[in-house]
C-alpha positions as CSV (number, residue, x, y, z in Angstrom):
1,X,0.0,0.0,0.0
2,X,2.7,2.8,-1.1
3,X,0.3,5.1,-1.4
4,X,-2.6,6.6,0.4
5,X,-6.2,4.7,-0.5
6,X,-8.3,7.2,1.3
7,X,-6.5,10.3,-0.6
8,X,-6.5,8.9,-4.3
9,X,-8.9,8.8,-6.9
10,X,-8.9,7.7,-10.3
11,X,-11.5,8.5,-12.6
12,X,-10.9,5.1,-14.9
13,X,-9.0,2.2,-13.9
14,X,-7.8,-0.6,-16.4
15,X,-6.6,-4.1,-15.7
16,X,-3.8,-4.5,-18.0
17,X,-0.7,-7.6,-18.3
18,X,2.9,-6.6,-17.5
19,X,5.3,-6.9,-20.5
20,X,7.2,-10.4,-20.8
21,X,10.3,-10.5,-18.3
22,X,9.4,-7.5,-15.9
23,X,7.2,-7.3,-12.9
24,X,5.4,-4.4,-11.3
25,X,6.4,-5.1,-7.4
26,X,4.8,-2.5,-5.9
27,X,1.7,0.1,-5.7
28,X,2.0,4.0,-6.4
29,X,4.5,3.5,-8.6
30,X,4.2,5.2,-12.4
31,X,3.5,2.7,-15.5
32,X,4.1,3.3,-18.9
33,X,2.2,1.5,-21.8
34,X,4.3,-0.9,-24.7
35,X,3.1,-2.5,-27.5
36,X,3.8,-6.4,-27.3
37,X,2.8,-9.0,-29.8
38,X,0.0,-6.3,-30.9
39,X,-1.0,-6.0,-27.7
40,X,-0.9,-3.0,-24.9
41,X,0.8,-4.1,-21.6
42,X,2.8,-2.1,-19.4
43,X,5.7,-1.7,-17.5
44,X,6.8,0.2,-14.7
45,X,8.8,3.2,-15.5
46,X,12.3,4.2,-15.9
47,X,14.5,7.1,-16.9
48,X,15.7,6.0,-20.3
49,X,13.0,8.9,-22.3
50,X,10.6,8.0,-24.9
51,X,8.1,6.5,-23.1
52,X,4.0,6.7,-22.8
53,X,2.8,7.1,-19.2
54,X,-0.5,5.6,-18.9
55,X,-1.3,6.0,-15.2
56,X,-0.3,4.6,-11.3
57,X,-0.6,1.0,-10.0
58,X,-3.1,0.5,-8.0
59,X,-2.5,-3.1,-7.4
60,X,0.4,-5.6,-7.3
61,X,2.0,-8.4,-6.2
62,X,3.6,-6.3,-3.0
63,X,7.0,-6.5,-2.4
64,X,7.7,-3.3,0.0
65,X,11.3,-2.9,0.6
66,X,12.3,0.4,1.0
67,X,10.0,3.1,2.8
68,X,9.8,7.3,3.0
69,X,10.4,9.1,6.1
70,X,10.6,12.8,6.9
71,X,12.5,14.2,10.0
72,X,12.6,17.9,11.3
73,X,15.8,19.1,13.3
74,X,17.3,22.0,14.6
75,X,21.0,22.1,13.9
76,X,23.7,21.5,17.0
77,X,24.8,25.5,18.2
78,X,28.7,25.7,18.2
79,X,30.8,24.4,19.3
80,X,29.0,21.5,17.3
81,X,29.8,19.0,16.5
82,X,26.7,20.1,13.8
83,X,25.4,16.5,13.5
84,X,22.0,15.1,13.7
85,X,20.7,11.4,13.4
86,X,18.5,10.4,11.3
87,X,15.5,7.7,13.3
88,X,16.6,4.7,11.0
89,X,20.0,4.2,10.0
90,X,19.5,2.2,6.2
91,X,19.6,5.3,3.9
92,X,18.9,3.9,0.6
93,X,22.3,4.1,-1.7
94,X,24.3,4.2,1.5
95,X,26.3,7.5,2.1
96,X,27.4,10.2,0.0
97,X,26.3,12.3,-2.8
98,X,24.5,9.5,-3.9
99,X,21.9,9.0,-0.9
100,X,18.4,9.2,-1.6
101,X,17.8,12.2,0.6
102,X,16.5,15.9,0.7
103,X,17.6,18.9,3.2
104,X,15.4,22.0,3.2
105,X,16.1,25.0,5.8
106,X,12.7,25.3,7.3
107,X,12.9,29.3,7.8
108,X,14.3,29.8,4.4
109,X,12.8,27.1,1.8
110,X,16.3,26.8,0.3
111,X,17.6,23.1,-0.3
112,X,21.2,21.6,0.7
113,X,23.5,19.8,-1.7
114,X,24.5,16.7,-1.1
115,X,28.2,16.0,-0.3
116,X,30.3,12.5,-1.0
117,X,32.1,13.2,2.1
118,X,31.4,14.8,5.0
119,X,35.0,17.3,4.4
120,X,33.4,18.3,1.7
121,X,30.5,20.3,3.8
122,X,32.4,23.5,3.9
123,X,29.4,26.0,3.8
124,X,26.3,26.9,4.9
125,X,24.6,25.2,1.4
126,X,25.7,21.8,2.2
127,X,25.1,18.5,3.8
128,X,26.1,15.0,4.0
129,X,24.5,11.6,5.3
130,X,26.6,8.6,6.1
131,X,26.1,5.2,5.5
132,X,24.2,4.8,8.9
133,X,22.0,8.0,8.4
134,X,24.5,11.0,10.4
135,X,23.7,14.0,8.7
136,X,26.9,16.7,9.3
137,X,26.7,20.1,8.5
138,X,28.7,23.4,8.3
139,X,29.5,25.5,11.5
140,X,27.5,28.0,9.6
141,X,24.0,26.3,10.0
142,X,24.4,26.0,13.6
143,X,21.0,26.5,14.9
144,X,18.9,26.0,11.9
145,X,15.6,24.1,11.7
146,X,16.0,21.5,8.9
147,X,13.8,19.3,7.3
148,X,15.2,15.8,5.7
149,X,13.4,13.5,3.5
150,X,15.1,10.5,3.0
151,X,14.2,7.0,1.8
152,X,15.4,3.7,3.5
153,X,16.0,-0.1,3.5
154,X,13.4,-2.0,6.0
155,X,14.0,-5.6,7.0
156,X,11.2,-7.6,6.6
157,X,9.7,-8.0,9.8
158,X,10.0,-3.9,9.6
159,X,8.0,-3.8,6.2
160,X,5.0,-6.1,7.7
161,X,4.5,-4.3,10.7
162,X,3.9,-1.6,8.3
163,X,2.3,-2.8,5.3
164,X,1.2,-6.2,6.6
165,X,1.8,-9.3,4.4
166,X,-0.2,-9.7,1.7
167,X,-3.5,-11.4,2.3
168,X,-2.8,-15.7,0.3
169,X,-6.1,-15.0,-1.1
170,X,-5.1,-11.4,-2.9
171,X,-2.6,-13.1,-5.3
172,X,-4.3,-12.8,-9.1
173,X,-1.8,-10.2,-10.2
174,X,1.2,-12.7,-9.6
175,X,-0.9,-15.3,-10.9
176,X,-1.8,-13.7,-14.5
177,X,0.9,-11.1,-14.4
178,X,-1.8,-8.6,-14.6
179,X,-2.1,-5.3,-12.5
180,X,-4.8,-2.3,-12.1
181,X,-3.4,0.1,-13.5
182,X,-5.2,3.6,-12.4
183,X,-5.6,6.7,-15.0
184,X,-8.3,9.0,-16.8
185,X,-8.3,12.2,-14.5
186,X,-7.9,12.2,-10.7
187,X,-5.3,12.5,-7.7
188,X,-2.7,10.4,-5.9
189,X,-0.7,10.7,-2.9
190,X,2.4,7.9,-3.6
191,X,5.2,7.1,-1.7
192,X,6.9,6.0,-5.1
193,X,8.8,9.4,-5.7
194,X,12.8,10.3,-5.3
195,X,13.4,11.7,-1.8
196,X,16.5,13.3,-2.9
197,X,14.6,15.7,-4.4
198,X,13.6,19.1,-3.3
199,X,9.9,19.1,-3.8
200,X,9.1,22.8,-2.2
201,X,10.8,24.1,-5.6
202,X,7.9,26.1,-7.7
203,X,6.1,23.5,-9.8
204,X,8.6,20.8,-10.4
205,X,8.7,19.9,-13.8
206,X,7.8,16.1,-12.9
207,X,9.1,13.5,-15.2
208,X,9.6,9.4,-15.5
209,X,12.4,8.3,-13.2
210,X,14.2,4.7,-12.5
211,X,12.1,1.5,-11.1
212,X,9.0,3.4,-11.6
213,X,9.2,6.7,-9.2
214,X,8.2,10.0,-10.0
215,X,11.0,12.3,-10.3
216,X,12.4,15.7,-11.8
217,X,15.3,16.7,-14.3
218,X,17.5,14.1,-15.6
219,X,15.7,12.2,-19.4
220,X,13.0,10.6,-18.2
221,X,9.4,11.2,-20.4
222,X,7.5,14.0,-19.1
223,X,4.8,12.6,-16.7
224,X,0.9,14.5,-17.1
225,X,1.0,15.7,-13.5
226,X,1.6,18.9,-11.4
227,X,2.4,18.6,-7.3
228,X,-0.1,19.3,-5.0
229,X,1.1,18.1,-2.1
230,X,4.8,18.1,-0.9
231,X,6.2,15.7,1.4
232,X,6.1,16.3,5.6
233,X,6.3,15.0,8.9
234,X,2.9,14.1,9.5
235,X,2.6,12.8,5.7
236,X,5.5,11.6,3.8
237,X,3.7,10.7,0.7
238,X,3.9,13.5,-2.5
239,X,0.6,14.3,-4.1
240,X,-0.1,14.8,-7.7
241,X,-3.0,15.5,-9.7
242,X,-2.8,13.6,-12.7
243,X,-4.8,13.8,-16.4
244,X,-3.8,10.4,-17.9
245,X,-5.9,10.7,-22.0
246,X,-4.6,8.7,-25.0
């Protein structure tokens, strides 16, 4: 359930096969349509370009691995050290410039850039996340109220205390290779977007990203959606209002 079934709608809803050789693992996440053997099935989505979004899935075979938190701090005062913690300690692509995660200065609106390593953070506009989720800053942020999005890796006893398993009975998409795929004209609130993304920026172009997430810049095909919703503490998910026509 990555995404929130009492804050979506979908004004049509299609039951469609997955292409031959891929597998669409996981709710909330965006779908494109291909042509095989002369007929339309889909795929999840990636960042290669040139694809046709045709809406969200809205049901799946659920394999939840990784999960979206967001944390507000206020930055150590000097003499530091200017580190914080982040609850769970799996970031998603370990460490570095590389870590699926967000900073935002809470007073400001203005985002951090990631750093590889943490003697790299040698200003105000920049942060860095370790392997084990210990976010280091400048000197010069000392005292700031931050706001971190970041994706991480749950075990699975973590992921079905969340999500629950999946009920033996609920099992036809794995079955048929088939998925609900929902479109037409409605809303979604998805945790199936890249945290490492600053999602307070004025109306993020959004666009196709890797293993089906919603994401902006980079050559992915431009997705029919605008942001309605970014992510918080209280609600980690990222809404979008969607118009999904052939």
């Amino acid at each position: 359930m990555p995404y929130g079934l009492t804050k979506s709608h979908f004004s049509l809803i299609l039951q469609k096969d997955v292409t031959t050789g891929n597998v669409v693992d996981r709710e909330g996440v965006a779908l494109v349509a291909v042509v095989e053997d002369g007929v339309e099935k889909v795929q999840k989505c990636s960042a290669a370009g040139s694809e046709f979004p045709i809406g969200f899935a809205i049901s799946d075979n659920e394999s939840i691995a990784t999960d979206i938190e967001v944390e507000e701090f206020t930055i150590p005062a000097a003499p530091g050290p200017y580190t914080v913690q982040l609850a769970h300690t799996t970031p998603v692509n370990g460490g570095g410039a590389t870590v699926e995660a967000a900073c935002i200065v809470i007073a400001t609106g203005v985002a951090k850039v990631r750093q590889a390593n943490p003697g790299a953070v040698d200003a105000d506009a920049k942060f860095y996340v370790s392997a084990t989720g210990l976010c280091t800053f400048n000197s010069a942020s000392a005292g700031q109220i931050v706001r971190v999005t970041y994706r991480w890796s749950m075990t699975v006893a973590e992921s079905r205390l969340k999500y629950h398993q999946r009920n033996s009975a609920n099992e036809a998409g794995a079955e048929f290779n088939s998925v609900a795929v929902g479109c037409g004209v409605g809303e979604i609130e998805t945790y199936e977007f890249d945290a490492g993304i600053d999602w307070n920026q004025a109306s993020p172009a959004c666009v196709c990203g890797a293993d089906g997430k919603v994401t902006v810049g980079g050559g992915g095909t431009a997705l029919p959606v605008r942001v309605i919703k970014v992510p918080s503490v209280n609600s980690p998910t990222l809404g979008l209002a969607f118009n999904f026509t052939a």
